[in-house]
ROTIVO-506761 format. One record per residue: residue in one letter; y negated, z negated, x of N, C-alpha, C in turn. Coordinates in steps of 0.1 Angstrom, whole numbers, plus 5000, padded with zeros to 4 digits. Example, Ala and Ser with C-alpha at 12.3 -4.5 7.8 and 13.67 -1.06 7.14 Angstrom:
BEGIN
a505749225132504549225123503349225132 s502249295128501149295137500049215129 
END
This chain:
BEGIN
x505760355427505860275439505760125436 x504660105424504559895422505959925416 x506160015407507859935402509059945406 x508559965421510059965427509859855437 x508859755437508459595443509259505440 x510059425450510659325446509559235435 x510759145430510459035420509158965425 x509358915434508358845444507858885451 x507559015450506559085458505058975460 x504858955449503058905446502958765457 x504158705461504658585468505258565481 x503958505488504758535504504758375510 x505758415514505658305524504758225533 x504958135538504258095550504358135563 x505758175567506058255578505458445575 x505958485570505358585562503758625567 x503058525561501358485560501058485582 x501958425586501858365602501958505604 x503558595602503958735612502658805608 x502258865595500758965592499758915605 x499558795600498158725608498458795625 x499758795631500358765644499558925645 x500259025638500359145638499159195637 x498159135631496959175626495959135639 x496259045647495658995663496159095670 x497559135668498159235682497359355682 x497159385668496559545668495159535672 x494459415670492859415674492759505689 x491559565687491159605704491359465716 x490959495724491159405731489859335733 x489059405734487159325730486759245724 x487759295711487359195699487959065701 x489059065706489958915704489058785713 x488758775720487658635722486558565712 x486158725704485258695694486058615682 x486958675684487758595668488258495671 x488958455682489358355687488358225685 x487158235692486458195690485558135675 x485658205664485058195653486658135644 x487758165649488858065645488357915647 x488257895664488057785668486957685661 x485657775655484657745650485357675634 x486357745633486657725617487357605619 x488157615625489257505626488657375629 x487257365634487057245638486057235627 x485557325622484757295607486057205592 x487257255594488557215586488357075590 x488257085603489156905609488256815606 x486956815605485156785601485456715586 x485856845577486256835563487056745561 x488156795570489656655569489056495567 x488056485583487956345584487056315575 x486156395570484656355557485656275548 x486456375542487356325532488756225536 x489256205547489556045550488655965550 x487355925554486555855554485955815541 x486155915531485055885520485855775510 x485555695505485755595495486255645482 x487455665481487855705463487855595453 x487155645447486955575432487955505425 x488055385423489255355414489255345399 x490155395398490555455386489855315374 x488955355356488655205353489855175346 x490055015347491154935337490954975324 x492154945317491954965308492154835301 x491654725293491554565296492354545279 x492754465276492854405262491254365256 x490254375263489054355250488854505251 x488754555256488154745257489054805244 x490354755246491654785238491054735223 x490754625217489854525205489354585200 x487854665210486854705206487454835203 x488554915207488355085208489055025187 x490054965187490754955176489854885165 x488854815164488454765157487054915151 x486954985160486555165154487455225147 x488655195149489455285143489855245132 x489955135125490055065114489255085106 x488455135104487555195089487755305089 x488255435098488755495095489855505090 x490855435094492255415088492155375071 x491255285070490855255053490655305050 x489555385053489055555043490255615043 x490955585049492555765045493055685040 x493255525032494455455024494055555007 x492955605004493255604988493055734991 x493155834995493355974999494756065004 x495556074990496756074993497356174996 x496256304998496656375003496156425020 x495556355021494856415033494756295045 x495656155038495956075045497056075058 x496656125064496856185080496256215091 x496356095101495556125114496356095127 x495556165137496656205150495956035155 x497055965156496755805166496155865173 x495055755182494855765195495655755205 x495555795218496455725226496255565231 x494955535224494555375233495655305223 x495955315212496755225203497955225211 x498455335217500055265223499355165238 x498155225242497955105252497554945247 x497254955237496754815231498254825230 x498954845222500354785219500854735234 x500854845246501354785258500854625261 x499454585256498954505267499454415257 x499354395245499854295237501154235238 x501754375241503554325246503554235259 x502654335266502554255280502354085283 x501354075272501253955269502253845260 x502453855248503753825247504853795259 x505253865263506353875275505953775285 x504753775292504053665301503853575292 x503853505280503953395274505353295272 x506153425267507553405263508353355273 x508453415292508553375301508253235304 x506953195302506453115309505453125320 x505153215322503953255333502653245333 x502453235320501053235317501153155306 x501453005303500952925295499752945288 x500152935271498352925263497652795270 x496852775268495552665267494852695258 x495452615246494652635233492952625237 x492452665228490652695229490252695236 x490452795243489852885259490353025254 x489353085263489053255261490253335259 x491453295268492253405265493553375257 x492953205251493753195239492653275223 x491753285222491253375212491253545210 x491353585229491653725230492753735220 x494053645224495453665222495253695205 x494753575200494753555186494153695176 x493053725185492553845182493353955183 x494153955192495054075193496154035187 x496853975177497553955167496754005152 x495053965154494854005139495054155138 x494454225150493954325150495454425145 x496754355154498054415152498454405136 x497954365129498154295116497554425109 x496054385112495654495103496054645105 x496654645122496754815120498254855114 x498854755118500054805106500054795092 x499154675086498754765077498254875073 x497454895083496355035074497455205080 x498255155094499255315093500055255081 x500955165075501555215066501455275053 x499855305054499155345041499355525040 x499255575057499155685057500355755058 x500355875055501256015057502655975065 x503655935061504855935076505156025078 x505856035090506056125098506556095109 x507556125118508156105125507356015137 x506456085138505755965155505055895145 x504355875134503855745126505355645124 x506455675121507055625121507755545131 x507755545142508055545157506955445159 x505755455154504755375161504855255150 x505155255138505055165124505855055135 x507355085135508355035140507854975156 x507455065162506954955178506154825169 x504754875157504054795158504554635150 x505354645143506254555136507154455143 x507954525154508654495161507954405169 x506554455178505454385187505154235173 x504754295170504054175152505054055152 x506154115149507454005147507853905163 x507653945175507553865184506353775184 x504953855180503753765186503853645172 x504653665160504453585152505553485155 x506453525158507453405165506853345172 x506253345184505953295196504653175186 x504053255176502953165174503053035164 x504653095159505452985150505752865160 x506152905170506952815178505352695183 x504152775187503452695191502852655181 x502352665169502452625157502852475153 x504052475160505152375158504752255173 x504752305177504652225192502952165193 x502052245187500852155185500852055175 x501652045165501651985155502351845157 x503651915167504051765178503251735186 x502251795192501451745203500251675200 x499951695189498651625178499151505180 x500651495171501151335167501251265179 x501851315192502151225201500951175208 x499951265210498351225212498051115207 x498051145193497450945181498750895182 x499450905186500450805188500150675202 x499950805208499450745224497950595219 x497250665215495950635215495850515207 x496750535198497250405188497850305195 x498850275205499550235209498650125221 x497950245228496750165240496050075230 x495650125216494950065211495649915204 x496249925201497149815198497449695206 x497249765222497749705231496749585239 x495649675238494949625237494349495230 x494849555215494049455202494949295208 x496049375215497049235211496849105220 x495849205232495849135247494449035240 x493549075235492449025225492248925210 x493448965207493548875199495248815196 x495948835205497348735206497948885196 x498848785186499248835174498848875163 x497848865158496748895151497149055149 x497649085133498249265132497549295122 x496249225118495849275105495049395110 x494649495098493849555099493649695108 x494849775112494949845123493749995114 x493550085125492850195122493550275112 x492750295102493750385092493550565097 x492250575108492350705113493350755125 x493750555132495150615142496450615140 x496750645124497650655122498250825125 x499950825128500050945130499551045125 x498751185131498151285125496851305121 x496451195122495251205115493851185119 x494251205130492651235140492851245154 x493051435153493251485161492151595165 x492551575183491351655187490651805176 x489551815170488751935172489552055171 x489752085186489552165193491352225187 x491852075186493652125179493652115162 x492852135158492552115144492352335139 x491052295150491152445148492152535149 x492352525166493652635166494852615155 x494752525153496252535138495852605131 x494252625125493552675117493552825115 x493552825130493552985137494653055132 x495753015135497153015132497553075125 x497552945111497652945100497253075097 x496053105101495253215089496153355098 x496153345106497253455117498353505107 x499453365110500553415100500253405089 x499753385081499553415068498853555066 x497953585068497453695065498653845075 x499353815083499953895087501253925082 x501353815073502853825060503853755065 x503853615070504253515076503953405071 x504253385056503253205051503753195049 x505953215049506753115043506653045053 x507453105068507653065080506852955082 x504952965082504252885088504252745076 x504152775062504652615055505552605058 x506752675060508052595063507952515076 x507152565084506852475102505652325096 x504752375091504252275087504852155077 x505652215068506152125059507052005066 x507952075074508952015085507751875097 x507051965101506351865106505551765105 x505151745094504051705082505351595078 x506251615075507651525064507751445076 x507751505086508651365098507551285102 x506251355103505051215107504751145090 x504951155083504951115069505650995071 x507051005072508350955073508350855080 x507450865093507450775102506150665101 x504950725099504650695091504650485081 x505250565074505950515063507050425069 x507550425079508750325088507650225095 x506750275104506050205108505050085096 x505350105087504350045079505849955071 x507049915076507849875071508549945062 x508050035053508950095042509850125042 x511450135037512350195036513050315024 x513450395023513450465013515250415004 x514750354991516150304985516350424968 x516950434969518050454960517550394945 x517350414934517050354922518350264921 x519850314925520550194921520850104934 x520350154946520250014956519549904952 x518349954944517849864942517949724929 x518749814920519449744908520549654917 x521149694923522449634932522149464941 x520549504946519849424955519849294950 x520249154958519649014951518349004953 x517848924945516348944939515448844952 x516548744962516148734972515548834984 x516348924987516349044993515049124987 x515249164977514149264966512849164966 x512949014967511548964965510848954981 x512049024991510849055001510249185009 x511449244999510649364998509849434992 x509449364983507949404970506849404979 x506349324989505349314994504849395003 x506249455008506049565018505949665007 x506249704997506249814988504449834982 x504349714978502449694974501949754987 x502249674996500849695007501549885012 x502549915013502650065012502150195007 x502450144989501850194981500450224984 x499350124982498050114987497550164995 x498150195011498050255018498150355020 x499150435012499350565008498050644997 x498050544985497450594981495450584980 x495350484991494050454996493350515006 x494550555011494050645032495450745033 x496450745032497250815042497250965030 x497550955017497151075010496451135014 x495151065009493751155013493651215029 x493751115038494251185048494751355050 x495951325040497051395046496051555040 x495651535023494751625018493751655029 x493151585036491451665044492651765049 x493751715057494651795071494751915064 x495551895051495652035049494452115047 x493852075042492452175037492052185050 x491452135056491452185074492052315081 x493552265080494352365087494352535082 x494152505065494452595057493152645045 x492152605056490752635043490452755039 x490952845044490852975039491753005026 x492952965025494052965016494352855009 x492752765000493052684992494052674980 x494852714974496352734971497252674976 x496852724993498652704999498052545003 x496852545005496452395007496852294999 x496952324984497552214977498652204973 x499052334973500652354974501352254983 x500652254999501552225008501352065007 x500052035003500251864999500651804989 x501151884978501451864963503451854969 x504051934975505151924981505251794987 x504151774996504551665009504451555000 x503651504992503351384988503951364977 x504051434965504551434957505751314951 x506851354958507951324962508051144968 x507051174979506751004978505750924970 x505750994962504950934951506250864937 x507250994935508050984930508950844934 x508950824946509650744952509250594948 x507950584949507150424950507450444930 x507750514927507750474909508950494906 x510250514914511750474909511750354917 x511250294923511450154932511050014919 x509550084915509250004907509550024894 x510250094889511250124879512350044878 x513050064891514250014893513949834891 x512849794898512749664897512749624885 x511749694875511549634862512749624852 x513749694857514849704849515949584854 x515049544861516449394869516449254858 x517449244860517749104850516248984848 x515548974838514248874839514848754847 x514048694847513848574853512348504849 x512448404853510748344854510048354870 x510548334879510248404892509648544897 x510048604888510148754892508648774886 x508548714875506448744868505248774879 x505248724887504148734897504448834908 x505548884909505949024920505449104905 x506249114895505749214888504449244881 x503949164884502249154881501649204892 x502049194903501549224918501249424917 x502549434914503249574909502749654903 x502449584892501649644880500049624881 x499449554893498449584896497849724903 x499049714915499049844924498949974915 x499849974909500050094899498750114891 x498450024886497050044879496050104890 x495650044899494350034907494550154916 x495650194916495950334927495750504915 x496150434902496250594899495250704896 x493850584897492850734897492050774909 x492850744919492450774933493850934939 x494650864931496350914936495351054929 x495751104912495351174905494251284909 x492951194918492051294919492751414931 x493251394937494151464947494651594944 x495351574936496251664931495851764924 x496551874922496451984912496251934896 x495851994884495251934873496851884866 x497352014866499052004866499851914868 x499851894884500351794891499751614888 x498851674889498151524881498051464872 x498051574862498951494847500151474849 x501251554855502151464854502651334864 x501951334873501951204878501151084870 x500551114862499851014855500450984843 x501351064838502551004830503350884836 x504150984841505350894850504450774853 x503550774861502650634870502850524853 x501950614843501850494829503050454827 x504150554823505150524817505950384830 x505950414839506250284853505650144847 x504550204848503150054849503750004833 x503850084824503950004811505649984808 x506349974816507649944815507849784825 x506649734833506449684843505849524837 x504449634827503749554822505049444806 x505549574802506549494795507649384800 x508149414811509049284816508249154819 x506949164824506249084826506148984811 x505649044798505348994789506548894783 x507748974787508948914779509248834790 x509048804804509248674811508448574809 x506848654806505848524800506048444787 x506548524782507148464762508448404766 x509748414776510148334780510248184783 x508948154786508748014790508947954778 x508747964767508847954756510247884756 x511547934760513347954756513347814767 x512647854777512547754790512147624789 x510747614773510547474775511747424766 x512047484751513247454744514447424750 x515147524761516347474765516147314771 x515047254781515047164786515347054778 x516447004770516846904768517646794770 x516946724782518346634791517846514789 x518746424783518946294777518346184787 x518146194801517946144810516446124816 x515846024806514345954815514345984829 x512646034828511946034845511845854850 x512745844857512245684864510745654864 x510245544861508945464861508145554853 x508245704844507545734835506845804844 x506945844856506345964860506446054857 x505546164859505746284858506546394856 x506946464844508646524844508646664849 x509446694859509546814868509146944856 x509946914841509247034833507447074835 x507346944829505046974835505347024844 x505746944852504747044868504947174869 x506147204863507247344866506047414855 x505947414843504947514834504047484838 x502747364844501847344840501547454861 x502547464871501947504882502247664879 x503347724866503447874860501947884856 x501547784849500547874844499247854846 x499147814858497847764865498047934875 x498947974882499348054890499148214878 x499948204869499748314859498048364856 x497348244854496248254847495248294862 x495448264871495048384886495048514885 x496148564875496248704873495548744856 x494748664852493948604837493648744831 x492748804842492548964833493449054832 x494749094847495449134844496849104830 x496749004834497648914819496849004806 x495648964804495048974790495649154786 x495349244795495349374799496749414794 x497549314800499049364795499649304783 x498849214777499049144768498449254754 x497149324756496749414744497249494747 x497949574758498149754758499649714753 x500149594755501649584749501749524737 x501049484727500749414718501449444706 x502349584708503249574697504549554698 x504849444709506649424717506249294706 x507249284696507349204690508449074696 x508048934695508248824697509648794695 x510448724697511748714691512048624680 x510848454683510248384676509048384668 x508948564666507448544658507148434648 x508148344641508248314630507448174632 x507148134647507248004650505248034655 x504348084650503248094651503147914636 x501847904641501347784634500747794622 x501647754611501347784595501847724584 x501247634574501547554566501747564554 x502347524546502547564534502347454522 x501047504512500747374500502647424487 x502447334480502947324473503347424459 x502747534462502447644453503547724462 x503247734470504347844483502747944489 x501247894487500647994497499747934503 x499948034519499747944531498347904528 x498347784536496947734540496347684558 x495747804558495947814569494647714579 x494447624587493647514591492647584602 x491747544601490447604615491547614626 x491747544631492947574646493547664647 x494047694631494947804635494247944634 x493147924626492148044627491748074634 x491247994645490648014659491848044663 x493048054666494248074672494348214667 x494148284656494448444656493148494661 x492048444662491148494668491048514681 x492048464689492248484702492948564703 x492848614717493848754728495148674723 x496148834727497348764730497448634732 x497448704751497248614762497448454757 x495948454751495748304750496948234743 x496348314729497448234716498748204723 x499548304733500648314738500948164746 x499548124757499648014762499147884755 x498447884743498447774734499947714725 x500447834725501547824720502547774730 x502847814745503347684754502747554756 x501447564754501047414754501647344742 x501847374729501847274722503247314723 x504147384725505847344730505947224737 x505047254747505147134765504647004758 x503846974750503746874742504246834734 x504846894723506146854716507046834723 x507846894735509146834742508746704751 x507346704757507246564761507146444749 x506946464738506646364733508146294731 x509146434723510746404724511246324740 x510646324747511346294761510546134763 x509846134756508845964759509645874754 x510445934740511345854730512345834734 x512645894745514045824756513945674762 x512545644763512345514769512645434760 x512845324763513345154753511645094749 x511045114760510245044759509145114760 x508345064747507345164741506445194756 x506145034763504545074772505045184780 x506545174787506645304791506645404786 x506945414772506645514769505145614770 x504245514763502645534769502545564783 x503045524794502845554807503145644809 x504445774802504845814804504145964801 x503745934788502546024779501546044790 x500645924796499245964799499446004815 x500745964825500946064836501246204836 x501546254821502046404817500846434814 x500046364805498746414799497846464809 x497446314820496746364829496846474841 x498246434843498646594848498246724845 x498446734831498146864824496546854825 x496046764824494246814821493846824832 x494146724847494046814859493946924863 x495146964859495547124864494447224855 x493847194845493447234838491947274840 x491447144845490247144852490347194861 x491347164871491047194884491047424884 x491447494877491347564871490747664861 x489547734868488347814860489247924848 x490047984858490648034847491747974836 x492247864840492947834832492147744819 x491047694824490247604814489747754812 x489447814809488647954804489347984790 x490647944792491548004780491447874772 x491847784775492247654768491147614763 x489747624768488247564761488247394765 x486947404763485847244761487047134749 x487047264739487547204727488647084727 x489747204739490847154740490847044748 x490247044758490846934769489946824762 x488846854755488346654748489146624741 x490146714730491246654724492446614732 x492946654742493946564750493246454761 x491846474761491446334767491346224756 x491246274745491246124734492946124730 x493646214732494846134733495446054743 x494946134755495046014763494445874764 x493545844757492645704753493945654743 x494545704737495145654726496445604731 x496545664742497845614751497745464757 x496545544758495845374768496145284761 x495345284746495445144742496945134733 x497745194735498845174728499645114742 x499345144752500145064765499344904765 x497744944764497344734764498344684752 x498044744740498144674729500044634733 x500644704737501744694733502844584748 x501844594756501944524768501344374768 x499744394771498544294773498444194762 x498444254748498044214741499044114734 x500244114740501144014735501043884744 x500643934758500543844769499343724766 x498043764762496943744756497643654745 x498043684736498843584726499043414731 x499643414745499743274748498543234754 x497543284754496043224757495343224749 x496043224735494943174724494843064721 x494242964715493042864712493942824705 x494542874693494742904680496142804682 x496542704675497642654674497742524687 x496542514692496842404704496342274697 x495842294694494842104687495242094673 x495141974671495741874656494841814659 x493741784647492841684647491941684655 x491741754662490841784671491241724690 x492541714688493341694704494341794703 x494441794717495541894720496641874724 x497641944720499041864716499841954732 x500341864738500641884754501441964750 x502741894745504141984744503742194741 x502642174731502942304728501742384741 x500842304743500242354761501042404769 x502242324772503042354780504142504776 x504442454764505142564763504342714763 x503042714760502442824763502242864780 x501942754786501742824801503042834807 x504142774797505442834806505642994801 x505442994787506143154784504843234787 x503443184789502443324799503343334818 x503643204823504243254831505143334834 x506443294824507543384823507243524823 x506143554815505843674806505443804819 x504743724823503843804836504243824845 x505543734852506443754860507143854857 x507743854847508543964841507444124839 x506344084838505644234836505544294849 x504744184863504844254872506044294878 x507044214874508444274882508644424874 x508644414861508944564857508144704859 x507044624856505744754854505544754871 x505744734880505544694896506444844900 x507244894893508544934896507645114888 x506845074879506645254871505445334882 x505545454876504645534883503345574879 x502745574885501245624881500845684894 x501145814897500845934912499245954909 x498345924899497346034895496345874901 x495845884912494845804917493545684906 x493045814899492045784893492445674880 x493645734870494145644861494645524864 x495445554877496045414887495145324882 x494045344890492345264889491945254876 x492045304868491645314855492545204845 x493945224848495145094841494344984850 x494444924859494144824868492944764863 x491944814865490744754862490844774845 x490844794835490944774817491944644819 x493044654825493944474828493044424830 x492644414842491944324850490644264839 x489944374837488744324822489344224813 x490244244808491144184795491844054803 x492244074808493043954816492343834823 x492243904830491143754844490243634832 x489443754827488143614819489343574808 x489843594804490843514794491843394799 x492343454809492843344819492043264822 x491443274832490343204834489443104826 x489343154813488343054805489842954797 x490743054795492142954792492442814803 x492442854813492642734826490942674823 x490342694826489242564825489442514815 x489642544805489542454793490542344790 x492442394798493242344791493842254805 x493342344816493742274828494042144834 x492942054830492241924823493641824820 x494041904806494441824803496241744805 x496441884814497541834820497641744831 x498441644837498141564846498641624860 x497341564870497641594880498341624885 x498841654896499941684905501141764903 x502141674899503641764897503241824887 x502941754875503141854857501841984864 x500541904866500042044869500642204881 x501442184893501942264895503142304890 x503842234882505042264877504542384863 x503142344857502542464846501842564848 x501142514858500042624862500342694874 x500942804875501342864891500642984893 x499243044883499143154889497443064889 x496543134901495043074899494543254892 x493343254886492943364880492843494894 x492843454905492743514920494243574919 x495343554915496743524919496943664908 x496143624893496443744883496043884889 x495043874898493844014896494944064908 x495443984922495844024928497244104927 x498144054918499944084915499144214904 x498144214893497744354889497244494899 x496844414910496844574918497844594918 x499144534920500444584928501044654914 x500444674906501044764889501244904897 x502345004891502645124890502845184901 x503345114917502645144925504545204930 x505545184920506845204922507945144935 x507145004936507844944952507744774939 x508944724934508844614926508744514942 x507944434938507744274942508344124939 x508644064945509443964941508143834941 x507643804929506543704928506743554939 x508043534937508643444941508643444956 x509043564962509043634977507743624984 x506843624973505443634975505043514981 x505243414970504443294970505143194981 x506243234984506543184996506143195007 
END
């Protein structure tokens, strides 16, 4: 009978369920049906009771499932995942299902960033969630690709790679855009500040903040998150990408930088090409560069990186050993390129300037760097500095060619001072400013041989072996340096003496001596370091030549004049014989007329000697005049003969001798009228 039941027998309908029920009332007695009716009705309103309980009651909502719940479930599951990496056979576990929900929320996020919907706000909470849910994606693709593959590990490797490679784009890109948002921050701040400085002190640009320069003091809070970053892509297998964003952004605030501070980047043969007008004004911007670089913007640049990247000291020096390097390279083919430019005598003091920088920066530059990197920057830097320090030497030993060539047949008018002095004696007042560095470059170069070594100071007896004099012994006992500039002094003295012997007349000659002489011992004094080299010794021996000047200008001037005021030859018999009176106070007058008109006309610029000629005249002169006229004045007769012999009063001498050397001639004659 069951197996001859339809299919669906066990299955009834709803209509079905209604006809039974219908059928199962029809057949009731008739007594009963009120009762049931009733205990239906009882039920049905007990149902409707039920109904409303349960519309009324409050359903539970379902809990979130959050991205930190997601953190915490996955950050349990990761020591497990490590225990199955060295277990190669039993390295296999069923994922949970929260890992594809973490993957969801992470996408989720991503997606609402990528859009634009949800902007980060670096260092706030749910910029660290985010960061945290990139490390966490890091490590789990690490630790599943350790285990067992298999079709859904494989499925999930690939979601999680795929998710990885978005959130690390996204974090390259802001990476990049904090690194612009840093610079334009101290840009800002520098700028107010400047703006300020300017309203405060006019023009005044000395001295700007070496911390507002671009990059370099930036908020905290943006220091970190790069930091965050960094350590993100890098440890998630992303650290070309993130030095190559850094490197890029780091090179252009460098660059700029480096513009702002004047500098331009040349060419080793731009610079050979360059007139030394052009190139001598841009040395100074290259010094004060240099220094700045290697004083503050280096070191700088070093904290940034170690900052950004403290966890991965390597890539830290790596990435500053790249950035700087290169402009380090740069400031030592500039000054390369200079030193190989045609000498000059001009050029000595930029290239001393030069070869200072270079010295004084390289054990600051050096500490920086890798041990590697640092030696060979400290080649190259020497090999620069001593190719630098050599042009210098051979422009200094130059002056040398300089005082020799000057041989122009043509007297300084009135025996002034000859443009050569001033020209060596203001080289090497200016040179000897740079006294230590000179000495410095003078011993570490000490074996560039001379071209004129031959011309050091050395005598020879009659046998053929030298004999060599205290002067010159104290002369090898001296630095380079010195010997070097003893050796232009006694050139600059020998060619003045050749150039005195241009004059006809000896007293100018002497005038011409003691305005070169005293010039030179001026400068000399006036000059700690230059008297430092030359000694006590020296300048009392060109002060007694200059004495010797002196009296070779009375003797050769005064002392002739003096001749017609002597005693000697006036009286026969004890009278005095007029004719030859007269002819002496005619040829003293002649004589003195003729001296102030000439000597009226020479120079004497140096105040003190001015006074010094003047008054030794005036000593010698006046009381000899003077006791000559009382004595002889007498005896010429009154009136015509005496004004016709006597035309100067001793008032008349002292007065026409101030008017000596003063280079404006006087006409006595003009005068007395």
């Amino acid at each position: 009978m069951e197996n001859n039941l339809p299919e669906n027998s066990s299955s009834f309908n709803k209509q079905d369920a209604n006809d039974n029920n219908s059928d199962t009332l029809t057949s009731l007695p008739a007594e009963e049906s009120p009762k049931i009716a009733t205990e239906e009705k009882s039920v049905h309103i007990e149902n409707q009771k039920a109904d409303e309980e349960i519309e009324n009651t409050e359903i539970e909502p379902e809990i979130q499932y959050t991205l930190e719940t997601a953190l915490q479930d996955v950050d349990r599951l990761l020591p497990t995942l490590c225990a199955l990496k060295g277990d190669n056979e039993n390295a296999s576990l069923d994922i949970p299902e929260f890992v594809e929900k973490f993957l969801d929320l992470v996408e989720e996020s991503i997606l609402k960033h990528e859009s634009g919907e949800s902007k980060l706000i670096w260092g706030q909470v749910d910029t660290a969630a985010f960061l945290d849910s990139v490390d966490r994606m890091s490590k789990l693709n690490n630790s599943i690709a350790e285990l067992k593959s298999d079709l859904k590990h494989s499925l999930l490797i690939n979601r999680v790679c795929s998710i990885q490679q978005r959130a690390m784009s996204f974090l390259e890109d802001e990476f990049r855009i904090l690194l612009e948002e840093c610079r334009t921050v101290v840009q800002a701040e520098q700028s107010d500040a400047a703006n300020l400085k300017e309203k405060q002190q006019g023009d005044d640009e000395t001295n700007t903040k070496n911390s507002n320069l671009p990059g370099y003091s930036s908020p905290p809070e943006i220091i970190s998150t790069l930091n965050r970053i960094a350590k993100e892509m890098i440890s998630g297998g992303y650290e070309s990408e993130c030095c190559q964003v850094y490197m890029m952004a780091r090179r252009h605030v460098f660059d700029e930088t480096l513009s702002k501070l004047g500098y331009e980047k040349m060419s080793f043969d731009d610079v050979q090409k360059m007139q030394w007008e052009a190139l001598e004004r841009d040395i100074p911007t290259w010094i004060k560069t240099f220094k700045e670089c290697a004083n503050v913007l280096f070191s700088n640049e070093h904290k940034l990186a170690q900052e950004i990247f403290n966890h991965y000291p390597s890539i830290s020096a790596t990435l500053f050993t790249n950035l700087t390097r290169g402009v380090v390279i740069q400031f030592l083919n500039f000054a390369e390129a200079v030193a190989m430019t045609k000498r000059s005598a001009e050029k000595l003091f930029k290239f001393l300037d030069m070869y200072e920088s270079l010295r004084d920066s390289l054990s600051t530059i050096e500490t920086l760097f890798p041990e590697q990197c640092a030696n060979e920057l400290r080649t190259e830097t020497t090999t620069t500095r001593c190719r630098m320090g050599e042009a210098a030497i051979c422009i200094f030993c130059d002056l040398e060619n300089s005082i020799k060539s000057d041989t122009g047949k043509t007297p300084v008018p009135g025996g002034a001072v000859h443009p050569l002095t001033r020209y060596i004696m203001n080289y090497l007042k200016y040179a000897c400013e740079y006294k230590d560095t000179v000495e410095m470059v003078f011993k570490e170069h000490s074996k560039i041989e001379r071209a004129d070594s031959t011309s050091r100071p050395r005598t020879y007896d009659g046998a053929g072996q030298s004999s060599v004099n205290q002067e010159a012994v104290e002369m090898e006992n001296q630095s380079p340096f010195s010997s070097q500039l003893m050796r232009v002094m006694d050139l600059l003295d020998a060619s003045l003496e050749a150039k005195s012997r241009l004059y006809r007349d000896i007293s100018l000659s002497c005038i011409f001596m003691m305005n070169n002489g005293r010039y030179i011992l001026q400068k000399i004094k006036g000059s700690a370091e230059i008297h430092c080299v030359m000694g006590d010794t020296w300048c009392r021996k060109k002060s007694s030549n200059l004495r010797n000047f002196h009296k070779g200008y009375q003797r050769e001037t005064w002392t002739k004049l003096l001749g017609c005021l002597s005693h000697e030859g006036l009286t026969s018999h004890g009278k005095v014989m007029k004719p030859v009176l007269k002819e002496r106070f005619k040829s003293f007058n002649t004589m003195f007329d003729e001296i102030h008109k000439t000597q009226s006309t020479w120079v004497v610029s140096d105040e003190q000697l001015q006074s010094e000629l003047r008054v030794s005249i005036q000593a010698v002169m006046i009381p000899a005049y003077r006791s000559f006229l009382a004595r002889f004045s007498q005896v010429l007769d009154p009136g015509r003969q005496t004004e016709k012999y006597i035309k100067f009063q001793p008032e008349d001498i002292e007065t026409y001798i101030e008017e000596l050397f003063d280079g404006n001639p006087v006409s006595m004659a003009r005068r007395r009228v």
